[in-house]
Structures are given as C-alpha cells and as structure tokens.
Phi, psi and omega in degrees: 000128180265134199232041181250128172293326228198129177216108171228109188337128157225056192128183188307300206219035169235103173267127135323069171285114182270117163268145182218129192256132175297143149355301186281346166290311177300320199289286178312329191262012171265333210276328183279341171292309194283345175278337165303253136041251165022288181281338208237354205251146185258186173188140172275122222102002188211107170350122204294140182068330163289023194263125202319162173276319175262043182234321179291352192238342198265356191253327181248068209278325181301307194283350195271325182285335176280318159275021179258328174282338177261012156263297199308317179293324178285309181333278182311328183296306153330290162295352158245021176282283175295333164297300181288020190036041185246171200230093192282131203250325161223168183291153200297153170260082178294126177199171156088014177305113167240131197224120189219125199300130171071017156251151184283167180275136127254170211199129153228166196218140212253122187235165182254124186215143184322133194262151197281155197205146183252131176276160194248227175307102188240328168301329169198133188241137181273079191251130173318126161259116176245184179261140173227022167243124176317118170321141185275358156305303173279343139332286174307316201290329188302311189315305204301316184285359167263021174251351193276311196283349166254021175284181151262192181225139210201145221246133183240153176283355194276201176258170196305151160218153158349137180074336163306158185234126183225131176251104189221132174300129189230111135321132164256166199219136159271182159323326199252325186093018171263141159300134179296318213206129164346145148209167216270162177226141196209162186256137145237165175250118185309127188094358194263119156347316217276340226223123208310161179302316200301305140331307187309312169313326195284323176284348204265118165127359184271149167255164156336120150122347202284151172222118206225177171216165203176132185228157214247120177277151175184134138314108183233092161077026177092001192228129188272157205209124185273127154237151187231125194237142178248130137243150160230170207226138184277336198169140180230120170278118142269153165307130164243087196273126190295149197297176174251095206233175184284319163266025186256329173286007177285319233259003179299293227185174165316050206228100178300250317173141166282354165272319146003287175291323161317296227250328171324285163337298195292310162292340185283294189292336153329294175322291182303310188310319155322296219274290183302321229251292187318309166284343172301328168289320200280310178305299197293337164291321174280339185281346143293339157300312206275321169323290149326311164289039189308162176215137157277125155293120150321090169339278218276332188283311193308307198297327190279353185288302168345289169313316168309305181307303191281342162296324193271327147330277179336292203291332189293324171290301158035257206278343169256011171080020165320114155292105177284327147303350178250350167288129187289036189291084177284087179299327193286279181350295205285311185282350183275354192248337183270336190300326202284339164297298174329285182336293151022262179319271193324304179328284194307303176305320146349285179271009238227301183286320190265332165300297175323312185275345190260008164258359190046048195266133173217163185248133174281149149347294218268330152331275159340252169002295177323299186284325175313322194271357179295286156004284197280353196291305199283011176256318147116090173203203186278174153272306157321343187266323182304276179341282182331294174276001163289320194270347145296324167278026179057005163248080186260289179293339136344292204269327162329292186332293181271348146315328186306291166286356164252326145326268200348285166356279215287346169293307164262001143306311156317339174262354206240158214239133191268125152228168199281137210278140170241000000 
C-alpha cells in the first residue's frame, strides 16, 4: 500500500512529500505504546502494571503521542523514501503533522536530493607535470636544516642577524614613552615566521648592551591602533652547526652512514614531491570538472558544509588553546568568507558521485576491509572495533562514500593528459 499521497518539486533540489500512515498502523503502534506505560508508570489505587489502558493513555496522553510520532515518522518516512526512489542528501524537514485517535497520520516532509545534470567531458583533463626526483641543491638544503636542528646555540660578540637567537628585554610605551609594564625577558630567533617582522628589525644590527624602539601597526575592532615597544638585547647566539658526518647521522636517527641519511633524506623528498604534484592534479582536474558542470546547489547541503566549516575552525583554535567563548568572532562575517568553500566542497562531491554511478565505480568488499584495517592500524585497536563504532556513529556508509569517490579521482586522473606547470 503506498503511502506517498502526493510529490512536488519545491526547488532545483527540493522535493515535497505528503505522506499518510493507515489508521489501523497508528492504532497497533498506539495501543503498544500505552501498554509499554502501562507496565511501568504507578498511579494511585493501582498496583504498578495494573494500571487500565484507558486511564494510561487518557493521563499520559501528550507524551503517549509523542512516541508514537518519533516511531511512526522516521518508519514511514523511509517507506516513502524507497517508494519514491529518492536518495535524500540530508534527513527530511518534517512539518504540518496531524494525529488524531482512528485516523491515519499524516505528515509532510520537504528533503534536499542531487540536482539532475547531464555529465559532458569526463575524459580529458589538462594536469600539471612536474619533476619529482629531487635535486642535489635540495638534498644539502634538507641536510643543512637537520643539521640546524641538532645545533647549539653559543654566544657571540657580533650584532644580531637574521637567524640569531637574542635574548632581550621587551617593554610596551604609552604616548609619553612611559612604560606600560615591567619589563620582560625572552629569547627570540631573529627572523623566525613565529616572531613580528617589525621586531626581527628591529634587534637586527644590535649588539649586546644595545637598544632600540619600534612600532607595531593592528587591527581592533575594525580600527587600526599604533603600539609602541623599547628592546634591549642581552645576548646575541649563533647556530654551531655540527659537521656533516657519519656522526651526525646517528645523532639525527637510526642511520650507520651520512649516505644513510642522504638517501632517507633524498626519499623522503621524493615522496612529498609525489604527494604535491598528485594533488596539484587532483585540484586541476576537478576544477575542471566543476568548470564543465556549472550546477544549482542544494541550498540546505551548502548550508550544512558551512556549518561543518566553521565547526573545524572552532575546533582547530580549540586545540591551540583559544577560549572561544572569550573570543570576538563575527561567525555571520566568518560564514559569508567560508561559503564559497562549501559550494566547493558540495559541487565536486556532486559531481563526483555522478560520474562514479554513470562508470558503475563501486568499493569491493575486500577494499573496505583494507581501510578498515588501515583505520584499526593507525588506532592501535581492532578492525571489528573500528567497524563498531563507524556504524554507531553512522559513518559506515560515510566512509563507503568517500572510497567511492576517490576511485573516481583516480579514474580521472587517469583520464587526463600531462602539461607542463607554468
């Protein structure tokens, strides 16, 4: 019996369903709720479980009802999911529910589904070619930054340079050139990404005993705001870099020989040169793809990518210890500058899936399994435990998706013709 009344576009990528459940489904799954009740709910004059069904259903009528609606809609919902052959991109927006004793439920429910698209040129792609076997200039440079890192740092008379580690007292200045605060002592390495430009100038030319000032331009609230700071430097370090030896590859790692370390070295970069170059293909092929396809996006799939974006913000500050609650974030601001990623995201994966269904790209069995035990490997657990908890948590099929989709990539990587990166 079918229990879609009624189905009507109500955008690019929204379909509309009235659904109606029969009368006699509503009745048995009301009748199984209130004998549930029943057994468990006390009332006074009656024994626990001896309590009549229609004095349980007539006292506890609001709550009786609500869990006959959180059974019955996701159930039906379903049966008309698979009746109306549709492959729903987020769960349905349930709204306009009527439950009436001996009547059937009705219901409608508005879901977001992949908007229809004829694929064109699946076939040839323009993909960058680079060279990935490493240079011996970049070999010595890779050496020279491990050998920077197992250096000392030992104290010299000249003035700071670039690459120096200075240890110097720093002040912030009012207006007047009074200090705001004590002032602090700290090492920095002159030149380091970690450490403002404006400093790094500032100590560079200094010696010992030396002193300088300097000021910092920043954005507050929308208002640029000048601070002004006095350092003097305590000590100036250079790096004493240990020769390049049999023993220095010991003291890197697990290495009998600096030609040891050399070929490690020389592979490791290899890899990453692999590793960049395969995604610099992998970009230039889908925005070629995405290019060929213009698409109207699914409004509510965009919006939820949005969300997803800015949650991995959150979390990433988090994870730096950020109090995000104590932070001045303009989140509205912040989803209009991330939206265009989302779109992104969402196209590709789009098109992505319809390419995989119009090749028949499916993930084997014995596929799965591989990532799963890749999974329990990098966890130190099981393959059965991964599998548990991917499927409590509803990423099972999740995770089917993108093996899925990453055949694909490589389907079209495979279709695409190497030129040369300019």
């Amino acid at each position: 019996m079918s229990v879609v009344s009624s189905i009507e576009n109500v955008g690019p990528c929204q379909k509309r369903l009235a659904i109606e459940v029969p009368a006699p489904a509503v009745d048995a799954e009301t009748m199984r709720v209130v004998r549930e009740y029943g057994r468990k709910v006390r009332i006074p004059g009656f024994r626990k479980g001896k309590v009549p069904a229609n004095l349980v259903q007539q006292r506890f009528r609001d709550e009786i009802e609500k869990e006959v609606l959180d059974r019955l809609v996701p159930r039906y919902w379903k049966q008309a999911e698979a009746e109306a052959s549709l492959e729903p991109l987020l769960p349905p927006s349930v709204g306009e529910v009527q439950l009436q004793q001996g009547e059937p439920l009705t219901f409608v429910a508005t879901v977001e589904v992949r908007p229809e698209l004829e694929l064109g040129d699946i076939d040839n792609f323009d993909l960058p070619s680079a060279e990935t076997e490493p240079t011996a200039d970049e070999i010595d440079e890779a050496l020279g930054s491990l050998r920077s890192q197992v250096g000392d740092w030992v104290e010299t008379d000249r003035a700071a340079a670039r690459g120096d580690l200075v240890t110097m007292e720093s002040e912030e200045l009012d207006a007047d050139g009074e200090a705001l605060q004590e002032a602090q002592s700290l090492d920095v390495e002159v030149g380091s990404q970690r450490v403002w430009e404006e400093l790094s100038l500032a100590l560079t030319g200094l010696e010992a005993g030396q002193g300088s000032e300097f000021r910092r331009q920043e954005e507050v609230d929308g208002e640029t705001r000048v601070r002004r700071f006095r350092v003097k430097v305590q000590a100036v370090k250079e790096k004493e870099l240990p020769p390049l030896d049999d023993e220095l590859a010991t003291k890197i790692g697990d290495f009998q020989s600096l030609e040891a370390l050399r070929d490690h070295v020389e592979e490791r970069l290899r890899v990453e040169k692999i590793d960049h170059l395969r995604l610099a293909r992998e970009q230039a092929a889908l925005e070629q793809l995405r290019e060929r396809h213009p698409l109207e996006l699914p409004r509510g799939v965009v919006e939820d990518e949005t969300r997803q974006l800015l949650q991995e913000y959150a979390e990433n500050l988090a994870r730096q210890g950020v109090d995000i609650e104590k932070t001045n974030i303009d989140w509205e601001g912040l989803a209009q500058e991330v939206r265009p990623q989302a779109e992104r995201r969402v196209h590709v994966r789009l098109l992505l899936d319809a390419v995989a269904d119009s090749d028949e790209i499916e993930v084997e069995p014995e596929e799965f399994e591989a990532r799963l035990a890749e999974i329990a490997k990098a966890q130190g657990g099981t393959t059965s435990a991964v599998r548990a908890a991917l499927s409590k948590g509803g990423q099972l099929e999740g995770l089917r998706r993108q093996l899925r989709r990453r055949k694909t990539i490589d389907r079209l990587l495979a279709a695409g013709t190497a030129v040369e990166d300019s």
